[in-house]
N, C-alpha and C positions, 0 to 999 in steps of 0.2 A: 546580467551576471549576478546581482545582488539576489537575485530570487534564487539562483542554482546555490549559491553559498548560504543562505539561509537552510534550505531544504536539504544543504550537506550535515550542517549543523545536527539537524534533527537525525537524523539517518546517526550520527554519531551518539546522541543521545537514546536513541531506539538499542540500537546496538547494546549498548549498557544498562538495557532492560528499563528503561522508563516508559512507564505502559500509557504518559498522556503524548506524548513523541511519536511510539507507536498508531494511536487513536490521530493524531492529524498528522501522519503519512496516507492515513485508508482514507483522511477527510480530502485531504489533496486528489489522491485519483477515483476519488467516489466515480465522477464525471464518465474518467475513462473507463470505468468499471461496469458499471448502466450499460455506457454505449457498446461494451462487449457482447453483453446478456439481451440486448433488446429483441433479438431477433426468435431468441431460445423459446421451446414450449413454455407455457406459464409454471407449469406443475413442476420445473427443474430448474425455472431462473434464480431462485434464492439458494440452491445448492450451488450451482455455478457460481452464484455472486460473492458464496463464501469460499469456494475455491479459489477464487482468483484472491482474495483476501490473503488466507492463509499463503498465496506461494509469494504474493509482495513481503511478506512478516518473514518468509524464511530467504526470501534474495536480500532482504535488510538485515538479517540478521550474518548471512555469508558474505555479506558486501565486504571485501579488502580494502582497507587503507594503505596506500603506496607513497 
């Protein structure tokens, strides 16, 4: 539980545009992010890898607080 409330933290500090909160959100699902893209042609993996970037930055950025 201490890690999910750390990582809300940030998500709250992202939110309010702090662009190093931001930078380790993308560092957290780098991991998952790879293991998206591994399979893609070479010549698209870095496109795709900043797609999937950019939709974490805008679901962080749409995430609701309730």
């Amino acid at each position: 539980m201490e890690e999910c409330e750390r990582l809300f933290k940030i998500v709250l500090k992202a939110k309010q545009g702090d662009k190093e909160a931001i930078e380790e959100i993308i560092k957290r699902f780098e991991p998952l992010i790879m293991n998206s893209v591994k399979g893609a042609d070479e010549e698209i993996k870095e496109e795709l890898r900043q797609d999937l970037i950019e939709i974490i930055i805008i679901a962080v950025k749409n995430f609701e607080i309730k």
